[in-house]
C-alpha positions in Angstrom: 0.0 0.0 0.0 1.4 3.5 -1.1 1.3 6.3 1.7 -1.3 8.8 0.4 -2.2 12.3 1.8 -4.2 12.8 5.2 -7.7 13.7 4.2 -10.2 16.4 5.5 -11.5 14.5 8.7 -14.6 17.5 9.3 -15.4 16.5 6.1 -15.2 12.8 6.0 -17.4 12.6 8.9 -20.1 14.5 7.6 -20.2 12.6 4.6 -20.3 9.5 6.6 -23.4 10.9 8.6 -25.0 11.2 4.9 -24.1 7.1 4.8 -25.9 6.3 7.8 -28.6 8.5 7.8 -29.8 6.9 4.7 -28.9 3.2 6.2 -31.5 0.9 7.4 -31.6 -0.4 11.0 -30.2 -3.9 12.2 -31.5 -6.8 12.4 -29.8 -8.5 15.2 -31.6 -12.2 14.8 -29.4 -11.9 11.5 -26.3 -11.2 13.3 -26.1 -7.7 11.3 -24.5 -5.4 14.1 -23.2 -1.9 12.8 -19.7 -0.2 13.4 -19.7 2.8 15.0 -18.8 6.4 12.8 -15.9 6.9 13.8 -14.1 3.5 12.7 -16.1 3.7 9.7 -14.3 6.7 8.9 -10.7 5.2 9.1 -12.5 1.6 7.7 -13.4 3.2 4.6 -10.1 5.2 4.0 -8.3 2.1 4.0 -10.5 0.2 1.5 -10.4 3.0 -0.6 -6.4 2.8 -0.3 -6.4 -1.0 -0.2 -8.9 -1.5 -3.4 -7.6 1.9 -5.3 -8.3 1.5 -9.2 -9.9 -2.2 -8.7 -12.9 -3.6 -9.0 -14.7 -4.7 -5.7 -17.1 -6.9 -4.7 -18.9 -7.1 -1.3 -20.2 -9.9 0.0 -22.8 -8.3 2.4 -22.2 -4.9 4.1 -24.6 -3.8 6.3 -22.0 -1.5 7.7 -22.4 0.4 4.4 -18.8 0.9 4.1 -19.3 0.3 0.4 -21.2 3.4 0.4 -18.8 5.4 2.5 -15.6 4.3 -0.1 -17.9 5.1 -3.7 -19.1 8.4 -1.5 -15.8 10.0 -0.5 -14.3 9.5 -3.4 -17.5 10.9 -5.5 -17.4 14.1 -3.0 -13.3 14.1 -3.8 -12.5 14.0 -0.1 -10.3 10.7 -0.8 -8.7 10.8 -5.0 -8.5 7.4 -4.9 -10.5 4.3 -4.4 -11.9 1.1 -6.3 -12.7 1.9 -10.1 -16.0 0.1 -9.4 -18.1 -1.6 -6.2 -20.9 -4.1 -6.1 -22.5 -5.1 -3.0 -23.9 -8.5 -2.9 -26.9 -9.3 0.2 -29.5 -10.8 0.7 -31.1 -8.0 2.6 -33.3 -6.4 0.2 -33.3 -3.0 2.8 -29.5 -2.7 2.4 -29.5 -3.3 -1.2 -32.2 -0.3 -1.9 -30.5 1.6 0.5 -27.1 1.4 -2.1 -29.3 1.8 -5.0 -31.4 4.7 -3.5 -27.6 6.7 -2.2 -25.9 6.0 -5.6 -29.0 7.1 -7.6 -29.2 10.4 -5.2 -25.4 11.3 -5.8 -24.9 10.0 -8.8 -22.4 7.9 -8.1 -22.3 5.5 -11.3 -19.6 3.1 -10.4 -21.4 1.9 -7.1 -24.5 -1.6 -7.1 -26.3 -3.7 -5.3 -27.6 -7.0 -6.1 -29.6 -9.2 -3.7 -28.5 -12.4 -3.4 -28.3 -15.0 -0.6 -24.6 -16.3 -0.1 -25.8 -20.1 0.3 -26.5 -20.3 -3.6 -24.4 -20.6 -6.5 -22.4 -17.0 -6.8 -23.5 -15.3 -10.1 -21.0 -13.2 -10.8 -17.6 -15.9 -10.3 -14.5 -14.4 -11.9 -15.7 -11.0 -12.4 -13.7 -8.8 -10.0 -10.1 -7.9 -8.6 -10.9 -8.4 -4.7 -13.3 -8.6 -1.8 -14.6 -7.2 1.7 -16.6 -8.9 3.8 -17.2 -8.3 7.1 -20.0 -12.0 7.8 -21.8 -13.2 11.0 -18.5 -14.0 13.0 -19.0 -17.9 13.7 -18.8 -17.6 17.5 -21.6 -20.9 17.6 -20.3 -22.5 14.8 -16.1 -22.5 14.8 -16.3 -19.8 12.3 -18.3 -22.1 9.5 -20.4 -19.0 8.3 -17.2 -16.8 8.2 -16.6 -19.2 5.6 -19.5 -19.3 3.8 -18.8 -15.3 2.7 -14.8 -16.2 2.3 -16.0 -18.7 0.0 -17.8 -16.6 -2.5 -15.6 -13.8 -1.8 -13.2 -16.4 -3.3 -15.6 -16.9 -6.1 -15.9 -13.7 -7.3 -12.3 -13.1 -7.6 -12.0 -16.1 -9.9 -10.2 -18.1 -6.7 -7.0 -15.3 -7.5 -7.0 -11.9 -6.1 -7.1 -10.4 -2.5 -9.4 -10.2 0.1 -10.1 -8.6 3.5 -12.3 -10.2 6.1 -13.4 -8.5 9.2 -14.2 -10.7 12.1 -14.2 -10.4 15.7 -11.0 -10.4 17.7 -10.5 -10.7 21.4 -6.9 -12.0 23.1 -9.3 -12.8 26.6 -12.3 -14.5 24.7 -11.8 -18.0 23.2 -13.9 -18.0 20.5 -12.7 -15.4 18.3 -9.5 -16.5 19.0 -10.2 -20.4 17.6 -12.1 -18.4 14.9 -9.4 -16.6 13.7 -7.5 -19.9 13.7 -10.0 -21.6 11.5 -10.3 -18.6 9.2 -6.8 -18.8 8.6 -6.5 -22.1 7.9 -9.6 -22.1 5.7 -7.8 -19.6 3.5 -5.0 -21.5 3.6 -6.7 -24.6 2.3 -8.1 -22.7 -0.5 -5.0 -21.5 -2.0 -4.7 -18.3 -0.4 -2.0 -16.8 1.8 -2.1 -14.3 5.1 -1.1 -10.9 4.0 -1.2 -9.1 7.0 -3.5 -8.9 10.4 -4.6 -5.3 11.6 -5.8 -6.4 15.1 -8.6 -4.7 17.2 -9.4 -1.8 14.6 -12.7 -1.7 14.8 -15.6 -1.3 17.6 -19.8 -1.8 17.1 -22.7 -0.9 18.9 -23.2 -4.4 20.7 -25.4 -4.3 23.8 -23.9 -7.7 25.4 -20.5 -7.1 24.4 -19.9 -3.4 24.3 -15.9 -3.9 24.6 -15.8 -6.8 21.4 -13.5 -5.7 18.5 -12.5 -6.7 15.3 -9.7 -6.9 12.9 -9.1 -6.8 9.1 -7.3 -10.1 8.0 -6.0 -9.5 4.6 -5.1 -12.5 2.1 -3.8 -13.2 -0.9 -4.1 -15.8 -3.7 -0.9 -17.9 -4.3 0.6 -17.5 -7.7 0.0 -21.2 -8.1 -4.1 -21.0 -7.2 -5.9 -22.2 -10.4 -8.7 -19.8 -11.6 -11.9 -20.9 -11.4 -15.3 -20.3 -13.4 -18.1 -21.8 -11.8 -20.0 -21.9 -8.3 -22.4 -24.0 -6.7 -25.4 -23.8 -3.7 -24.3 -24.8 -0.2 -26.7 -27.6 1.3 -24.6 -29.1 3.8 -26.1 -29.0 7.2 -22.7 -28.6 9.0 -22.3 -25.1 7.3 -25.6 -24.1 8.2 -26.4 -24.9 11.4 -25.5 -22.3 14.2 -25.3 -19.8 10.8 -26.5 -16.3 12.8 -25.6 -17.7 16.5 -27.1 -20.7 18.5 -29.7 -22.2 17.3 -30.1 -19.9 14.5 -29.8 -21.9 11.2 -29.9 -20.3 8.0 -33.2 -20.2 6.6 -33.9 -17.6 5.3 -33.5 -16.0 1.6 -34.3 -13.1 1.2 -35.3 -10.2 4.2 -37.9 -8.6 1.7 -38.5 -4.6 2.4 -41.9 -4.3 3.1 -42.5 -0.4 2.3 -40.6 2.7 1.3 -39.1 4.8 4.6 -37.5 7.7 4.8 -34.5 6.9 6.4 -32.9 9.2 8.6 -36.3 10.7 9.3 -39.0 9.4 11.8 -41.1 7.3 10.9 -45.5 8.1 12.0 -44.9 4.6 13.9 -42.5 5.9 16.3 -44.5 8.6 17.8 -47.9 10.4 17.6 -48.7 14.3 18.8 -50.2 15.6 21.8 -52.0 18.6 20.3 -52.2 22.3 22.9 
């Protein structure tokens, strides 16, 4: 990664208030648990830096750091950044929520398409690199981590870079033996460790207020055939536990069942007490 210039932070900030003003809300059964502003900030400078001139594919981002990366860049707070971005979920809120920003600011080179990471990837081969930041495996060893690697992997063709975000605590087990089956699943698959930022990142997590994450950043090996083609996952093992305890995945789609005005309130949330 080449240094690059510091960047107006007054200004990055605001524009990432634009982001998640226009973002939907959670859903915690789903495991989708947002970063707070301020890492976003420094997040999306360094996929901007990171992807610069590439084409990027993310396999879900309810974070919207997609949004913040095509935005800064649009608004010329950060000259550099991927040459394209498509954002791949299965949450139909998040995907109109891209297509509803981009429209807004014109922002051409930024997509959304809704699709549900358990079937058969439909774009395999067509870009330079992923993000993905999945439901962190903490009930399964890390199996659905491995679900988003895997089409991550998919849609670079199986040769590229990638950067995963997952938890990462040195006093907790779990993301510890996550981290450890993360690795070794990229391993596995052809793909090396570039390097480990550790504890970057912090979310607005009731039950675990303290929990961070880190980027882990791989690399296909020279020697990693390319691939072409992609299939559904079936196998119980990979989907049991997918979103936490008990919590298989079952779902395709989260459907948006009206039009809201994000960032504004919505006539459900309150009512008027009239003088």
């Amino acid at each position: 990664m080449s240094n690059k210039p510091e960047i107006n932070l007054r200004a990055a900030i605001n524009a990432i208030s634009d982001v998640i003003q226009n973002r939907p809300r959670p859903l915690r059964e789903f495991d989708q648990i947002y970063m707070k502003a301020g890492d976003m900030v420094l997040q999306s400078e360094i996929v901007a830096r990171w992807a610069d001139g590439k084409s990027l594919a993310f396999i879900g981002d309810g974070d919207a750091i997609s949004v913040c990366v095509a935005y800064l860049k649009r608004k010329g707070i950060l000259d550099y950044g991927p040459k394209e971005i498509t954002v791949f979920d299965f949450d139909e809120r998040i995907c109109n929520a891209v297509t509803r920003f981009a429209d807004a600011e014109r922002i051409e080179t930024l997509r959304s398409v809704n699709y549900n990471c358990l079937e058969a990837f439909p774009e395999v081969g067509s870009f330079d690199c992923f993000y993905t930041n999945p439901p962190w495996g903490a009930s399964n060893d890390g199996a659905s981590v491995h679900v988003f690697m895997q089409r991550g992997m998919e849609a670079i063709g199986n040769q590229g870079e990638g950067m995963i975000v997952i938890a990462d605590d040195h006093e907790i087990d779990w993301p510890q033996e996550v981290l450890g089956t993360t690795q070794k699943f990229a391993i596995d698959h052809g793909f090396f460790i570039q390097k480990m930022v550790s504890k970057v990142h912090q979310y607005h997590l009731d039950d675990s207020p303290e929990l961070r994450s880190c980027n882990l950043l791989i690399k296909s090996l020279p020697s990693n055939p390319a691939i072409s083609t992609s299939e559904s996952i079936t196998d119980p093992a990979r989907l049991d536990h997918f979103y936490g305890k008990d919590q298989a995945a079952r779902i395709r789609y989260v459907k948006e069942k009206s039009r809201v005005d994000y960032g504004k309130a919505n006539d459900s949330e309150y009512e008027l007490d009239y003088l």
